[in-house]
C-alpha positions in Angstrom: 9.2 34.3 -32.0 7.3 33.0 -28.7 4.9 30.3 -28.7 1.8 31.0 -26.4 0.5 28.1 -25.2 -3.2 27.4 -26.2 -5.9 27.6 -23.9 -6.5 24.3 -22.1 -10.5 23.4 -22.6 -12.4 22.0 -20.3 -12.6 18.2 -22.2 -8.6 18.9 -22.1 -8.9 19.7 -18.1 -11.0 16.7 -17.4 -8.4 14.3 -20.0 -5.5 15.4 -18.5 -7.1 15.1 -14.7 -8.8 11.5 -15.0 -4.8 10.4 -16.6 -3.5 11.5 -13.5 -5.2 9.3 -10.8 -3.6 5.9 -9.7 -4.0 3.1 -11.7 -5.8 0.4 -9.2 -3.0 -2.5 -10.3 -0.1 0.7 -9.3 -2.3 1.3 -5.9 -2.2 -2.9 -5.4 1.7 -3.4 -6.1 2.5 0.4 -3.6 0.2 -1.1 -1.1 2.6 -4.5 -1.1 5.8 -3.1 -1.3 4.5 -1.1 1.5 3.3 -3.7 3.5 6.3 -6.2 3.0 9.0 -2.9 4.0 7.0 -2.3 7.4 6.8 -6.1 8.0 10.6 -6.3 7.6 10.8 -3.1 9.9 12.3 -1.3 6.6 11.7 2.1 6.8 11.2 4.3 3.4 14.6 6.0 3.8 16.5 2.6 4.0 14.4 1.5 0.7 15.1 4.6 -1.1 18.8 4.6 -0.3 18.9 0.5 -1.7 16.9 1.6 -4.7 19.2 4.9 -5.0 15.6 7.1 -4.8 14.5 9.7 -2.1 12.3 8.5 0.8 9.3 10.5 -1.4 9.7 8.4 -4.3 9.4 5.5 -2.8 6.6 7.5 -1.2 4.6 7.8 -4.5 5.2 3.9 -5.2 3.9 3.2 -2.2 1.2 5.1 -2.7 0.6 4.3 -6.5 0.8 7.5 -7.6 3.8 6.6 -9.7 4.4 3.3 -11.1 6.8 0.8 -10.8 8.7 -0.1 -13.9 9.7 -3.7 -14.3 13.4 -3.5 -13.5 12.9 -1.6 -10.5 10.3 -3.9 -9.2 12.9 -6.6 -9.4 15.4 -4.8 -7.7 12.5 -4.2 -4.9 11.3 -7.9 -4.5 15.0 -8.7 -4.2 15.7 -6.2 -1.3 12.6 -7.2 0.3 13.2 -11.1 -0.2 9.9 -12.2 -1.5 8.6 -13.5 -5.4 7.2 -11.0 -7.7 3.9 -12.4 -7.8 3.7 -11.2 -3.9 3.3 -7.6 -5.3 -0.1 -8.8 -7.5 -1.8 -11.0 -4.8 -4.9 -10.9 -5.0 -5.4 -9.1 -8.8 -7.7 -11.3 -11.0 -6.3 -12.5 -13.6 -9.4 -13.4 -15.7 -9.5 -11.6 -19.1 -11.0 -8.1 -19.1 -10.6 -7.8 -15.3 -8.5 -5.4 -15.1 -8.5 -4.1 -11.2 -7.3 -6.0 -8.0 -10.2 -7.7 -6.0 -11.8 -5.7 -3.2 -9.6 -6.0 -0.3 -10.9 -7.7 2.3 -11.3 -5.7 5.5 -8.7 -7.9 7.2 -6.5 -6.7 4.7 -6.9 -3.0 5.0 -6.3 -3.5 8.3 -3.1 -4.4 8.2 -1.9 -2.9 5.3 -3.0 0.4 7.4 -0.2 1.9 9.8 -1.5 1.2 13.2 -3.3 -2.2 12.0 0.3 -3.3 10.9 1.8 -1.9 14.0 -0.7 -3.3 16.7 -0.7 -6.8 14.5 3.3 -7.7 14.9 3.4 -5.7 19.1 0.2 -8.4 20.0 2.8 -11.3 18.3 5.4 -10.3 20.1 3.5 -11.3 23.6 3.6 -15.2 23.7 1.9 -15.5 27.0 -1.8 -16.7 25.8 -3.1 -15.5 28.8 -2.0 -11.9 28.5 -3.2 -12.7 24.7 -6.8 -13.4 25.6 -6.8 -10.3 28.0 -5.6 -8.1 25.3 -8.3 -9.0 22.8 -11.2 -9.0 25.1 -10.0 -5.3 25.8 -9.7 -4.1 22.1 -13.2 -6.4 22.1 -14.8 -4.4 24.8 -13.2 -1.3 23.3 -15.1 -2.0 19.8 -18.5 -2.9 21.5 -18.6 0.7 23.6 -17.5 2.4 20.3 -20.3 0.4 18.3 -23.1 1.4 21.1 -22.3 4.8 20.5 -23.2 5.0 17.4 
């Protein structure tokens, strides 16, 4: 005889929902794995193949969709060459805190694609006058944009 499944209720909808968003401490740990790999010039491919996962999975880490289990955060901060406390910089660790500290807006910044990107092409020029120039452009930039609005 065939089970029919019951019908799910709305408190089941909402239960089952509010489970499946990112734990902020998952979102923390993605967000470094992801920034260390693009600082490295690592791309999700080359992680997955070291980790023997698809470019998507490590996709979801990244993203903190799915979580890291210990063993396979080991095996990451050894591919990536840094300490696992890299991954939880910044989390509190004061009882009953239980989500990472706002990120500073430095940090989002680089942790975003083009921050990161921009951030290691302006350390690759070493002439300080070409330096200056550069960031009294991206300066000038971000005053017309701000007079705008």
């Amino acid at each position: 005889m065939r089970q029919v499944p019951a019908r799910q209720t709305e408190e089941t909808r909402v239960t089952l929902a509010a489970k499946k968003q990112a734990n902020p401490i998952d979102i923390q740990v993605g967000n470094r794995v992801r920034i260390r790999r693009m600082l490295i010039g690592m791309s999700q491919e080359r992680l997955g193949g070291l980790l023997g996962l698809t470019f998507q999975q490590v996709q979801k880490y990244e993203k903190g969709v799915n979580r890291i289990g210990a063993g396979r955060l080991f095996e990451v901060s050894r591919i990536l060459n840094v300490p696992i406390d890299f991954f939880y910089e910044g989390v509190s660790t004061q009882p009953g805190a239980s989500e990472p500290e706002g990120a500073p807006p430095v940090m989002e910044f680089v942790s975003s694609g083009e921050g990161l990107q921009l951030s290691l092409a302006f350390m690759k020029i070493k002439d300080a006058k070409v330096r200056k120039r550069v960031l009294d452009l991206v300066k000038s930039l971000a005053d017309e944009e701000a007079q705008k609005n």
